[in-house]
PANUFI-422580 format. One line per field, with one value per residue (C-alpha): residue number from 1; residue in one letter; x, z, y. Coordinates in steps of 0.05 Angstrom, whole numbers, always signed. Layout:
REM PANUFI-422580
i <- [NUM; ...]
aa <- [A; ...]
x <- [X; ...]
z <- [Z; ...]
y <- [Y; ...]
END
This chain:
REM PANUFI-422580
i <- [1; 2; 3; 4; 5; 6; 7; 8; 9; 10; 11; 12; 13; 14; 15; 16; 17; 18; 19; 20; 21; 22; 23; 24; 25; 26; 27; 28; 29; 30; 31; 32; 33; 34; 35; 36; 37; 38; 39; 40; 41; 42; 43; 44; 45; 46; 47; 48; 49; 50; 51; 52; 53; 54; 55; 56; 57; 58; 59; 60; 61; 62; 63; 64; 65; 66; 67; 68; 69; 70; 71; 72; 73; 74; 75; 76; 77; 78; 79; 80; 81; 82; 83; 84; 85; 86; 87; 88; 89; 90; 91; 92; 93; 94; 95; 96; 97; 98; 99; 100; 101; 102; 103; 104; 105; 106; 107; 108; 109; 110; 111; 112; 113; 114; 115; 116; 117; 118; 119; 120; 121; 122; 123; 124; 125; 126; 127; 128; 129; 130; 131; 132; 133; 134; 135; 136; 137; 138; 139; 140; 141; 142; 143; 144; 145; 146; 147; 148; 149; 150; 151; 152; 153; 154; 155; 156; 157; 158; 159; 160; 161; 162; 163; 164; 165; 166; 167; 168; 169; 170; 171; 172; 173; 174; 175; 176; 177; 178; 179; 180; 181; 182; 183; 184; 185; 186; 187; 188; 189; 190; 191; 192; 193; 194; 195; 196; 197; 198; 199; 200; 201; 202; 203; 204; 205; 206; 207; 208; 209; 210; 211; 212; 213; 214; 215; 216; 217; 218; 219; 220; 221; 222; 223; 224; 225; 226; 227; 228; 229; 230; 231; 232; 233; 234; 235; 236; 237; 238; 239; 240; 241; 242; 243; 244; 245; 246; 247; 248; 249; 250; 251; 252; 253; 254; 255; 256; 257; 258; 259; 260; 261; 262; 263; 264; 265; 266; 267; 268; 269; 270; 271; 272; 273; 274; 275; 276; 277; 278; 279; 280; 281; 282; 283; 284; 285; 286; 287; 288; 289; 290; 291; 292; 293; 294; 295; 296; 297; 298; 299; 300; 301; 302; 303; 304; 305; 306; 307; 308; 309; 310; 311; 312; 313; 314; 315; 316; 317; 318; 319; 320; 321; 322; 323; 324; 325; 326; 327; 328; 329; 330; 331; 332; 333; 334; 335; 336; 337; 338; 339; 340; 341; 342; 343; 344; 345; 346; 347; 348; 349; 350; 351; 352; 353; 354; 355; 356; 357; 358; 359; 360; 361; 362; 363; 364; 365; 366; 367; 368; 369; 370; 371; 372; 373; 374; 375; 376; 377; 378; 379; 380; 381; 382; 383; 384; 385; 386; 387; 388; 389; 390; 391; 392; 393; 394; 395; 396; 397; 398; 399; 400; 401; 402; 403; 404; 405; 406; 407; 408; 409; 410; 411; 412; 413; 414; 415; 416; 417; 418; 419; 420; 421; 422; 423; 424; 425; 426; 427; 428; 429; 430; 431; 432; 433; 434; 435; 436; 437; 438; 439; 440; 441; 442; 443; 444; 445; 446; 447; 448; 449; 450; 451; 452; 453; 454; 455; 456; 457; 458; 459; 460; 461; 462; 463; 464; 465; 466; 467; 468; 469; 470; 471; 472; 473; 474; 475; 476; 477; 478; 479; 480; 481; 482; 483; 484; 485; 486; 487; 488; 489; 490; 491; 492; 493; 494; 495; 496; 497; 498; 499; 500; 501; 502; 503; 504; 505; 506; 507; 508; 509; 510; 511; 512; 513; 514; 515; 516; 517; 518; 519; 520; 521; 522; 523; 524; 525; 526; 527; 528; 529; 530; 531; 532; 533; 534; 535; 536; 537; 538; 539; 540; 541; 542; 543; 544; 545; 546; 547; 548; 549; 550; 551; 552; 553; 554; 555; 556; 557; 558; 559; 560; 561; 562; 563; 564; 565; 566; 567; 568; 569; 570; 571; 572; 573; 574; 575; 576; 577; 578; 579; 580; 581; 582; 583; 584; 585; 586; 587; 588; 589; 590; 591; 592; 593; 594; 595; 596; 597; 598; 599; 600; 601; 602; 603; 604; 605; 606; 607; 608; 609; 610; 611; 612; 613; 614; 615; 616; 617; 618; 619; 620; 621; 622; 623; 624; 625; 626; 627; 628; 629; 630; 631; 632; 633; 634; 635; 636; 637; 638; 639; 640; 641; 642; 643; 644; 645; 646; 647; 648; 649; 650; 651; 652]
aa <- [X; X; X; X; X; X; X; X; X; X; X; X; X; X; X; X; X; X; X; X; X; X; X; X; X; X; X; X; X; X; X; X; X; X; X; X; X; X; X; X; X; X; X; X; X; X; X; X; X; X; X; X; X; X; X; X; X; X; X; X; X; X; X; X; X; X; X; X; X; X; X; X; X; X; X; X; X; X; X; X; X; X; X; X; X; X; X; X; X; X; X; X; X; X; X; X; X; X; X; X; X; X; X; X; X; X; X; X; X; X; X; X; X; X; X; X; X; X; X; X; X; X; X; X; X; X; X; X; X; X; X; X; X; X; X; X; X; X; X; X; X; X; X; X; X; X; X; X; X; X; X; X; X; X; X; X; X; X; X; X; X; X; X; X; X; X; X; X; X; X; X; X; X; X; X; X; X; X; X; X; X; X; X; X; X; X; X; X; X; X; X; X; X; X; X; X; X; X; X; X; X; X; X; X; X; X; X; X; X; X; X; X; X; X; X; X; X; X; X; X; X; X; X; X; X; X; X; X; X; X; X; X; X; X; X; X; X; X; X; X; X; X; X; X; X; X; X; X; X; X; X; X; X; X; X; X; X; X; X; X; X; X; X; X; X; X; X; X; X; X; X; X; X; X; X; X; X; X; X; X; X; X; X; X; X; X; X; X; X; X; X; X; X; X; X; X; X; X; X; X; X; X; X; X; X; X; X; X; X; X; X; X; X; X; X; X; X; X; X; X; X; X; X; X; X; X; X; X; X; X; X; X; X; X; X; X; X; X; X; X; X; X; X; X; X; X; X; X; X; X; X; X; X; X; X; X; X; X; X; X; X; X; X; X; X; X; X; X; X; X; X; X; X; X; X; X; X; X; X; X; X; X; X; X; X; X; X; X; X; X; X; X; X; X; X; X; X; X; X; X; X; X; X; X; X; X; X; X; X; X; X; X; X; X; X; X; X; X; X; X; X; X; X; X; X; X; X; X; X; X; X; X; X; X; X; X; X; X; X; X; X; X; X; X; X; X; X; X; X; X; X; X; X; X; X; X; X; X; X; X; X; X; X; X; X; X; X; X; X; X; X; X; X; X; X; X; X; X; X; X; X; X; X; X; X; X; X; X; X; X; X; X; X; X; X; X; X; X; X; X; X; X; X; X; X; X; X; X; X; X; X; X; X; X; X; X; X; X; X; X; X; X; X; X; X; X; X; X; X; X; X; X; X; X; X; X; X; X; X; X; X; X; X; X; X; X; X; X; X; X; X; X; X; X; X; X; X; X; X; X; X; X; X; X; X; X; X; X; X; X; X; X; X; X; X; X; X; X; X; X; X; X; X; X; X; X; X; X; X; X; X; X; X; X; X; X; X; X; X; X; X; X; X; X; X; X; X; X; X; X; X; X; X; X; X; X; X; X; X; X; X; X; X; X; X; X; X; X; X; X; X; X; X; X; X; X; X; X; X; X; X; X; X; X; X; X; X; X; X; X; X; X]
x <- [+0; +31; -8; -53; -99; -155; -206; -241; -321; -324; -275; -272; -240; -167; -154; -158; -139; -79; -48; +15; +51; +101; +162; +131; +120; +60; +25; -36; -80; -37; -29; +49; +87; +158; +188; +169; +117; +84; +23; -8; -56; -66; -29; -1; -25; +10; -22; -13; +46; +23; +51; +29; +39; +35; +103; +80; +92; +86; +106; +98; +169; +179; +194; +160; +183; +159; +167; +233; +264; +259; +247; +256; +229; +192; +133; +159; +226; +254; +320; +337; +349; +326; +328; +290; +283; +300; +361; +426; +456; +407; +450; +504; +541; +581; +623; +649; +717; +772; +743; +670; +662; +618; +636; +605; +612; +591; +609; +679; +698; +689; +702; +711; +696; +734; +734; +797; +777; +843; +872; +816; +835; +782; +800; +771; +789; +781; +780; +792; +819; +862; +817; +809; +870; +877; +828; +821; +785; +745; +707; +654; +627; +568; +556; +634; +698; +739; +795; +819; +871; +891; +927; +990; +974; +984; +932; +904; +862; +820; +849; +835; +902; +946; +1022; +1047; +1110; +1141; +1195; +1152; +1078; +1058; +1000; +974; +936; +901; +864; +810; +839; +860; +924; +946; +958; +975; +958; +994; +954; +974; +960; +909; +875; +901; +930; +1003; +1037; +1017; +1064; +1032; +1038; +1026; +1043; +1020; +1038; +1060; +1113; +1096; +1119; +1133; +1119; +1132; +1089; +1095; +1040; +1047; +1096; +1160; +1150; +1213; +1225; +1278; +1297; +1320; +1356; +1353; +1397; +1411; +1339; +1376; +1358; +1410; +1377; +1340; +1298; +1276; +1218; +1268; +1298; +1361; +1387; +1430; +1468; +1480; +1465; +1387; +1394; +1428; +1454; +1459; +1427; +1477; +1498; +1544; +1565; +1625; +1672; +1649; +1686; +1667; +1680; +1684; +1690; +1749; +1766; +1816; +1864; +1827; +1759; +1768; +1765; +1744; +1678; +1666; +1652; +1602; +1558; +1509; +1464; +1414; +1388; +1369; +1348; +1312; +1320; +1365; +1418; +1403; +1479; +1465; +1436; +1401; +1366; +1325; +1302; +1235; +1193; +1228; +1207; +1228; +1201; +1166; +1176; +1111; +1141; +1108; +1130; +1121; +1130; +1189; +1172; +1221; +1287; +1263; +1303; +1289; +1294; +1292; +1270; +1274; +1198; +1210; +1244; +1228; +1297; +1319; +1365; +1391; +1394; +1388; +1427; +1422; +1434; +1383; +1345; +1282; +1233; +1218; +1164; +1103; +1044; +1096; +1018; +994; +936; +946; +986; +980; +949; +920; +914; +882; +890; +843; +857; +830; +862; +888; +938; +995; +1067; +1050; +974; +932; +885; +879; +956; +978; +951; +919; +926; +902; +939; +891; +925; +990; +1003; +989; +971; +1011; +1009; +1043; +1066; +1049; +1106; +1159; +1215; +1280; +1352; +1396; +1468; +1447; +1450; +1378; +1360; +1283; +1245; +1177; +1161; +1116; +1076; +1067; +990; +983; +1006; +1072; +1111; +1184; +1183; +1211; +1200; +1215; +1213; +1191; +1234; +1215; +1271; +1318; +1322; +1268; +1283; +1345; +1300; +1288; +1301; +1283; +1283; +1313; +1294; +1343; +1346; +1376; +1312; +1275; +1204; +1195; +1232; +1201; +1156; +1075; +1049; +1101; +1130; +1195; +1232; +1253; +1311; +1342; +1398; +1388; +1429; +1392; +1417; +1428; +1375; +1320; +1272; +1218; +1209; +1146; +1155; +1115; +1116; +1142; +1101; +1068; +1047; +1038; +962; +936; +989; +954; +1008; +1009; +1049; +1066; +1117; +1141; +1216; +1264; +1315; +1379; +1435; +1465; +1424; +1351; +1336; +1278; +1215; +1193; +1117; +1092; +1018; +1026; +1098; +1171; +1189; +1254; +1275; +1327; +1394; +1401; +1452; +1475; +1529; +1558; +1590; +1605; +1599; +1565; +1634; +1676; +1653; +1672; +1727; +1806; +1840; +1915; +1881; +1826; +1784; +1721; +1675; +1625; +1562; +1532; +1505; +1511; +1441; +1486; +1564; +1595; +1664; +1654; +1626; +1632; +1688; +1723; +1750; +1746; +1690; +1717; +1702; +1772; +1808; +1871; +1851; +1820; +1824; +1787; +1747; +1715; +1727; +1695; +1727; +1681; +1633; +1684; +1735; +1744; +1796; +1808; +1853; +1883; +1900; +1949; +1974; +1957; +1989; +1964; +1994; +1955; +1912; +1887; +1844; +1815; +1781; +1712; +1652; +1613; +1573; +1519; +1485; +1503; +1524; +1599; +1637; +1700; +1735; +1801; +1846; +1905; +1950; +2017; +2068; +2003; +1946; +1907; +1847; +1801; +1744; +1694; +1742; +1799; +1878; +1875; +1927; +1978; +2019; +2065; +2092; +2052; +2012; +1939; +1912; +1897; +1842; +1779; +1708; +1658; +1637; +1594; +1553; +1581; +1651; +1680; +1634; +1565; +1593; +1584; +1525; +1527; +1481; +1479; +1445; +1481; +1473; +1521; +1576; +1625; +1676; +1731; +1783; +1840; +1876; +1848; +1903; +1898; +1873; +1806; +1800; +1792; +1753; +1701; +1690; +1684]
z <- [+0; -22; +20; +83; +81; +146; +136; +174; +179; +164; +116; +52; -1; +19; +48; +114; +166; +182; +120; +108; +40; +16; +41; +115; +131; +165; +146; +189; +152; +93; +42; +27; +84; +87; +145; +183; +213; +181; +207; +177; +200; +272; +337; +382; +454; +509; +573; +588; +532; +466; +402; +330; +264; +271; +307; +372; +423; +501; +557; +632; +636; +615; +550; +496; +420; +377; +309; +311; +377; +448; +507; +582; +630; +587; +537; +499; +474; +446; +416; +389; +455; +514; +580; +647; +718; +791; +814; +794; +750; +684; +646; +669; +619; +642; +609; +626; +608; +623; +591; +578; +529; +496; +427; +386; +318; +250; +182; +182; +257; +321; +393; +456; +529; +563; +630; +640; +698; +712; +722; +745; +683; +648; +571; +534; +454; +394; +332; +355; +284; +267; +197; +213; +223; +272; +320; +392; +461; +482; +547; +541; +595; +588; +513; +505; +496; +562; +553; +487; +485; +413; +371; +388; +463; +481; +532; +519; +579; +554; +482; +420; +396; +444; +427; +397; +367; +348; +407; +469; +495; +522; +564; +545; +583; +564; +515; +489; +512; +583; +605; +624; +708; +738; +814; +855; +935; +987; +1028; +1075; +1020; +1019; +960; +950; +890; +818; +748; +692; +632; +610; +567; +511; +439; +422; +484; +536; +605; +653; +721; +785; +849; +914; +973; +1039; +1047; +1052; +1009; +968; +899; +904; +842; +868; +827; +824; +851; +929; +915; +948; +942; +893; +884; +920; +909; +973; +973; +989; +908; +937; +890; +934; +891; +938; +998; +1030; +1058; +1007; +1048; +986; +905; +896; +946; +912; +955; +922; +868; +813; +749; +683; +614; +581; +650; +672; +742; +767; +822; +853; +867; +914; +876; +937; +964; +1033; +1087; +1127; +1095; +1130; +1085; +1138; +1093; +1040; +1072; +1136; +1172; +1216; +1200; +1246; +1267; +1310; +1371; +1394; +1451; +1485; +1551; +1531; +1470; +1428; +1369; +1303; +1232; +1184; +1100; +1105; +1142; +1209; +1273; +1293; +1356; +1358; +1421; +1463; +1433; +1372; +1324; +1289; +1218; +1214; +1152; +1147; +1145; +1097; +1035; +1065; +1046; +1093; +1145; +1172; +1242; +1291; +1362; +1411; +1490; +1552; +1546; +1597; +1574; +1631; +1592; +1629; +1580; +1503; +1475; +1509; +1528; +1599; +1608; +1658; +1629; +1563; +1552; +1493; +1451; +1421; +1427; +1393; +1378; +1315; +1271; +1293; +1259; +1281; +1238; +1311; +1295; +1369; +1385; +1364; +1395; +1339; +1370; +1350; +1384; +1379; +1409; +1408; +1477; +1531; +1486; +1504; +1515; +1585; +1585; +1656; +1704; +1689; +1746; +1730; +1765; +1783; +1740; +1695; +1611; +1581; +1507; +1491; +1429; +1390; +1330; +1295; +1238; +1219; +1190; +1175; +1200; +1222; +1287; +1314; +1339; +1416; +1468; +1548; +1615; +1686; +1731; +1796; +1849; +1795; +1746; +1696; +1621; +1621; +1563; +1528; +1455; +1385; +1374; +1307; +1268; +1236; +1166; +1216; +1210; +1260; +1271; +1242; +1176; +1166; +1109; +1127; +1118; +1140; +1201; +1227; +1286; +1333; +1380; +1438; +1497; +1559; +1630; +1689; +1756; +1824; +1861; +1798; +1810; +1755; +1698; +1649; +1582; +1544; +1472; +1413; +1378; +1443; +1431; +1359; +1335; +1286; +1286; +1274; +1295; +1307; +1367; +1367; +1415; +1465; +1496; +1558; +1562; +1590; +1544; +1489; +1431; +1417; +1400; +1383; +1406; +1477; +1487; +1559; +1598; +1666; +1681; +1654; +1616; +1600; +1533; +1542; +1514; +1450; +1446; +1383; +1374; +1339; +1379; +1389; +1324; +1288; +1296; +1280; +1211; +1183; +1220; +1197; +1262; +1224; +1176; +1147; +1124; +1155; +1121; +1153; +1132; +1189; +1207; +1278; +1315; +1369; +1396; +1414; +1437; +1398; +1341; +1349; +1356; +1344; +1401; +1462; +1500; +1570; +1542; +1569; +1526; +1526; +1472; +1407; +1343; +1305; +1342; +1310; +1354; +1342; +1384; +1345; +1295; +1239; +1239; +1240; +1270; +1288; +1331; +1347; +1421; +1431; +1497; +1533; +1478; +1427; +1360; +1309; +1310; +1250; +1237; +1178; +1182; +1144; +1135; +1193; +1203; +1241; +1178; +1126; +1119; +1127; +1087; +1122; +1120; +1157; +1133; +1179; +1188; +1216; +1208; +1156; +1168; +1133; +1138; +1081; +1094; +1042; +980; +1011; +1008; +1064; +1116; +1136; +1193; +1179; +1245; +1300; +1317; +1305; +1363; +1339; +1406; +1376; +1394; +1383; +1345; +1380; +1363; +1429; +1459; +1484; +1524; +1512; +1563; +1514; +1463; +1402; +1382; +1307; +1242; +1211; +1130; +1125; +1158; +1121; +1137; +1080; +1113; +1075; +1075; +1020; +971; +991; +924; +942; +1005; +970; +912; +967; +1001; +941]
y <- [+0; +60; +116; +114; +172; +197; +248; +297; +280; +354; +353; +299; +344; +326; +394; +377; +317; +276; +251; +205; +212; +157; +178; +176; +246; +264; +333; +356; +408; +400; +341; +353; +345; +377; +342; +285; +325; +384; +427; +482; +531; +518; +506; +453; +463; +413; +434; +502; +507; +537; +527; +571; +569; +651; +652; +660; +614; +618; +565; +556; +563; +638; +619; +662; +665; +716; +740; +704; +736; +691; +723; +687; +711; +766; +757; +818; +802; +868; +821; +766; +738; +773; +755; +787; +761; +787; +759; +778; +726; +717; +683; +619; +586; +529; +473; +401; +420; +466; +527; +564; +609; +659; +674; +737; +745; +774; +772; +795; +771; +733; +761; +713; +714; +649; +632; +593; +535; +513; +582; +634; +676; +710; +729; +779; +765; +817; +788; +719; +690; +747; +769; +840; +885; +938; +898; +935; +929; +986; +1004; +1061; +1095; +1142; +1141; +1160; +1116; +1119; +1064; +1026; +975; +965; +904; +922; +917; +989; +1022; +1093; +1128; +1186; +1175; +1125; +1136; +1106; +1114; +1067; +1043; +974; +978; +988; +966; +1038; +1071; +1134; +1187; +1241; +1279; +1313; +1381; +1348; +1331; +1257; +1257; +1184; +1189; +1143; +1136; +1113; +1043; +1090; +1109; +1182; +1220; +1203; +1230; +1250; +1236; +1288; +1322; +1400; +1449; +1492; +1505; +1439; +1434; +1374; +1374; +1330; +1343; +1294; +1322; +1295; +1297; +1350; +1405; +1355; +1303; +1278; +1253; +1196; +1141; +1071; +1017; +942; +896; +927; +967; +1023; +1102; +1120; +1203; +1251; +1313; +1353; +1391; +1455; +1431; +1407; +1351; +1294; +1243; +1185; +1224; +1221; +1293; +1338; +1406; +1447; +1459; +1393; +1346; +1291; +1237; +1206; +1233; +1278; +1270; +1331; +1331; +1396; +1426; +1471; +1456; +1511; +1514; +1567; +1523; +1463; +1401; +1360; +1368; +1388; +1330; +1365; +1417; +1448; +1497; +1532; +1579; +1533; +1479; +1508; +1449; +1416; +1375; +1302; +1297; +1367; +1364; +1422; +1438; +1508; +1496; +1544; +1575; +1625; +1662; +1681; +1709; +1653; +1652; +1689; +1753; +1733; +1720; +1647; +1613; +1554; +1498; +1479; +1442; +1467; +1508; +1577; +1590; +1665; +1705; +1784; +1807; +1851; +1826; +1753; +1728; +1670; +1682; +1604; +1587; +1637; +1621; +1667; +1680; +1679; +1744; +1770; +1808; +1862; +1890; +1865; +1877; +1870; +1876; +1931; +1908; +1937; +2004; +2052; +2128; +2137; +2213; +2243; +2194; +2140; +2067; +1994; +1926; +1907; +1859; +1851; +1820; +1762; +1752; +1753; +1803; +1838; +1830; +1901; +1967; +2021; +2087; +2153; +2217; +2268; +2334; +2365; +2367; +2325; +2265; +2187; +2126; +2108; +2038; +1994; +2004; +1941; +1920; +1938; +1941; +1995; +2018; +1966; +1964; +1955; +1958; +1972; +1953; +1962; +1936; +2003; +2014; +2096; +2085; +2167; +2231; +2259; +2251; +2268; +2202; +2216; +2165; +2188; +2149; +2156; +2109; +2096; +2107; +2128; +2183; +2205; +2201; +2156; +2124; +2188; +2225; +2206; +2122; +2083; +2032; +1972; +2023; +2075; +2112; +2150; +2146; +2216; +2187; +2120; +2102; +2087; +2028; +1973; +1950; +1965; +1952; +2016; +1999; +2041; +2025; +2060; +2049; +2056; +2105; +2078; +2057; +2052; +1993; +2009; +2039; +2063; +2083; +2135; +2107; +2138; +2194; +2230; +2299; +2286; +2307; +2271; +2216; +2141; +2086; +2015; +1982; +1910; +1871; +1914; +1886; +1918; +1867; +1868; +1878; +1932; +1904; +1870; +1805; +1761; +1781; +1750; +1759; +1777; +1779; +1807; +1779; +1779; +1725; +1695; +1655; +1611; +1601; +1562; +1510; +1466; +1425; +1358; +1312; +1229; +1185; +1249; +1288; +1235; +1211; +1285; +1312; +1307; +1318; +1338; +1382; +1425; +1480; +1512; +1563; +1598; +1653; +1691; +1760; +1783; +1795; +1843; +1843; +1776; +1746; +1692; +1655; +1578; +1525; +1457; +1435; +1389; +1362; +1390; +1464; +1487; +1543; +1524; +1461; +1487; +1459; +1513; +1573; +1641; +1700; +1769; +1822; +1873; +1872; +1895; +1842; +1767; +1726; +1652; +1626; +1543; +1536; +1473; +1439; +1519; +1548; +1600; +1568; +1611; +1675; +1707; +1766; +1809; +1867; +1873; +1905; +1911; +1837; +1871; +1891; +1846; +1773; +1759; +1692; +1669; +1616; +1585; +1537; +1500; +1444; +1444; +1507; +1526; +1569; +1622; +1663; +1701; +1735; +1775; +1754; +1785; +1766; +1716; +1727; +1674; +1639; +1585; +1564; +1525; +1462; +1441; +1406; +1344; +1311; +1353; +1325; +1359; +1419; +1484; +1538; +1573; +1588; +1522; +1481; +1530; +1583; +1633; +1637; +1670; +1720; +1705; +1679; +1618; +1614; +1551; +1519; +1480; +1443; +1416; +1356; +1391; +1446; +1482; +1534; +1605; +1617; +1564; +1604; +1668; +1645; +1612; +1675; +1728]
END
């Protein structure tokens, strides 16, 4: 039998029914069957599931197909495939083997996501057979491209044109008018340091930025991993050494091509170099300690406040040029009220707080004289002793109007107006002569009579109508000349004595006990016997190896003390260090010293003994018994014996 055919009761024209043609395909509602089973014009419905010729189907399962596109979860499928639920993961695939993959592809290429079992690695392949050249990886974010890694395997941030070239796999950042930064944070989360590009016209940058206010850039190399260079935040460069003193701090030999290197420049670099100015910071060999606050003048022109054991970098609050290490003496403040908040008569004149030098805005007195007679300011009565030398200062800023600028005194037990007469300033100006507008310091020395025990000051510019002036830090110390500012409330107040020196292992990794040469920079804050010295622990005189002496303020002299004896003493006359910075430098070995100060001819000796037992180094005479009262640029110290022409050429 070649063909089983069953009809419909409602249909007997062969159009409808189940019908089986020869090759055993089965067609219902059609009588040429296509596949082994072939219906037309209806549906299949298995429970709930349905089936249609019309290309929808729907099942139980969150299946749907429509029109071509399946959708899970969704009867609505908007693609080809579309998926929709509520947890997280919507789509798993998995694999029996080693890897699981998702492969996309088109007519030109394929593109593969693997997960790698055996290894956790998760690839990401462009152009997985190679047809396409110039293949890349790009991640968009917000409708724009953000990161592309191209064929070559170079990485651009912010760019599609990473660059690239056939030596080297780079990363790019930047572009589209920014410019590329790399930020490097720290463990904690915080910023840490930032590698960037800039510039304009066509001229790129690059800039290394470190974190904070003392942040360092350093490069290490392999092998030890050791710090082989080192930029300070100051700019000082060090070349093997981790705290370069100076623009260059080379820790080794330096060798030049190109480079004329005369006799009259050391070719030796200097063992200990201590660059105060630059750096404003101390050295760790010193030790240095202040048994109370002090103050001094900050890079921003103000007057700051140093703790205890804690050294002062001093600036000039005008011109803000740095100064180095300021060491001074003990100094009291007799001045009860340096703010004068309290004094004892205000007469025709009005009065209100105001900024002073040191940025507090109510530390300074604003005071308006407002006749031409009978109009002061009479400071609160301060203790003082009998026959005794007292300088008194007050820092003043001239706001408007004129004044002779006269100051006077009422001393209790003693005689009137030992403090008395017209009052200058550091420019050698007098009140009457000073510019408005800016702060200077006024300064004058006084000696008390017999039998004085307190003293009140009428301050400068009395009897001047229409004068507006500013007070700020009024001092009486004991003493020819001023020094730093000591603030008081109600009492005296005494700063202590600063003391810095290098001593123990510190001392002995620089020092050449036979010979050597030591330069120094300073400016003298008042007169002095002497500077600082090399010499021995015990503090005794008669042993120095080295030791700056000032008998006045216009000459320089050293002098080497052996076994009691004086062996050398050189001086040079100069240009008075009280108001300018003074180089000088001594030189000396046995039966051969010289001194140069200020590019001058140095003077000579060439007889005598060095004392060879130093151990420490001071900022004092001897063993601290007497301070200096100076500002330190640098101290350097050369274990040779430098030519008289190096001596001169270092201090022109």
């Amino acid at each position: 039998m070649s063909e089983i055919r069953f009809n419909r009761w409602s249909h007997q024209s062969g159009t409808g029914g189940i019908y089986q043609d020869s090759s055993g395909n089965i067609g219902i509602g059609t009588s040429i069957p296509t596949s082994v089973l072939d219906i037309q014009g209806g549906s299949i419905k298995i429970g709930n599931d349905l089936l249609t010729s019309s290309g929808v189907s729907t099942f139980t399962s969150g299946l749907n197909v429509t029109g071509g596109s399946v959708g899970i979860g969704t009867d609505n499928p908007a693609t080809p495939l579309h998926l929709f639920g509520t947890s997280d993961i919507l789509l798993k695939v998995e694999s029996t083997d080693q890897y699981a993959h998702i492969e996309l592809g088109d007519n030109s290429s394929t593109a593969r996501i693997t997960n790698d079992g055996a290894t956790g690695t998760l690839r990401l392949r462009a152009d997985k057979g190679n047809v396409v050249s110039s293949s890349n990886i790009q991640f968009e974010i917000d409708g724009s491209e953000k990161v592309r890694i191209d064929s070559s395997g170079n990485v651009g941030i912010g760019t599609d044109n990473p660059y690239s070239n056939a030596s080297f796999n780079s990363l790019s950042v930047g572009g589209s008018g920014k410019y590329g930064l790399i930020e490097l944070v720290k463990s904690n989360g915080v910023a840490g340091s930032w590698i960037d590009s800039y510039g304009t016209s066509g001229d790129g940058n690059l800039r290394f930025t470190t974190a904070g206010t003392s942040g360092a850039i350093t490069f290490w190399t392999g092998g030890e991993f050791t710090e082989k260079v080192r930029i300070t935040s100051s700019g000082n460069v060090g070349i093997g050494s981790t705290i370069p003193q100076s623009s260059l701090d080379v820790a080794g030999e330096v060798r030049a091509s190109g480079i004329a290197i005369t006799t009259s420049y050391p070719t030796i670099l200097p063992s200990l170099n201590l660059n105060f100015a630059r750096s404003r910071s101390l050295d760790p060999r010193i030790t240095f300690t202040r048994a109370s606050t002090a103050t001094y003048v900050g890079r921003d022109g103000l007057i700051k406040t140093a703790g205890e054991d804690e050294a002062r970098f001093d600036h000039d609050p005008e011109t803000l040029e740095s100064l180095g290490l300021l060491i001074e003496d003990s100094r009291t403040n007799a001045f009860l009220y340096s703010d004068l908040s309290t004094v004892d008569t205000t007469s025709n004149a009005t009065t209100s707080r105001t900024t002073g030098l040191d940025g507090n805005s109510t530390s300074a007195l604003d005071v308006t004289y407002t006749a031409a007679s009978g109009a002061y300011i009479l400071s609160y009565s301060s203790p003082i002793s009998a026959s005794t030398e007292y300088t008194f200062s007050v820092w003043i800023k001239k706001v408007s109007g004129s004044t002779s600028g006269s100051v006077y005194s009422y001393v209790t037990g003693g005689t009137d107006g030992v403090l008395s007469g017209q009052i200058y300033n550091t420019d050698g100006q007098h009140l009457g002569q000073a510019p408005t507008g800016v702060w200077k310091r006024y300064s004058k020395t006084f000696t008390t009579s017999a039998g004085s025990t307190a003293i009140r000051v009428t301050m400068p510019g009395y009897d001047s109508n229409g004068l507006n002036i500013h007070y700020f830090g009024a001092q009486i110390e004991a003493g020819s000349f001023p020094t730093s500012y000591i603030p008081t409330s109600g009492a005296a107040v005494t700063r202590a004595k600063d003391d810095a020196l290098i001593s123990g292992g510190s001392f002995e990794s620089w020092i050449n006990k036979e010979e050597g040469t030591w330069f120094i920079e300073y400016k003298l804050v008042g007169t002095l016997t002497a500077l600082m010295a090399i010499s021995n622990t015990g503090g005794s005189v008669n042993e120095r190896y080295m030791m700056w002496n000032l008998g006045v303020a216009d000459s320089i002299s050293n002098a080497v003390v052996d076994g009691g004896v004086v062996q050398a003493n050189l001086s040079q006359s100069i240009t008075s260090s009280l108001t300018q910075f003074t180089k000088a430098i001594f030189a000396g070995k046995d039966n051969d010293f010289a001194l140069s100060a200020n590019g001058q001819t140095p003077v000579t000796d060439t007889s005598g003994t060095i004392y060879n037992s130093p151990t420490q180094l001071r900022f004092a005479y001897g063993n601290g018994q007497s301070t200096p009262n100076a500002h330190f640029k640098s101290c350097i110290y050369y274990p040779k014996r430098l030519t008289n022409a190096q001596l001169q050429q270092l201090t022109s």
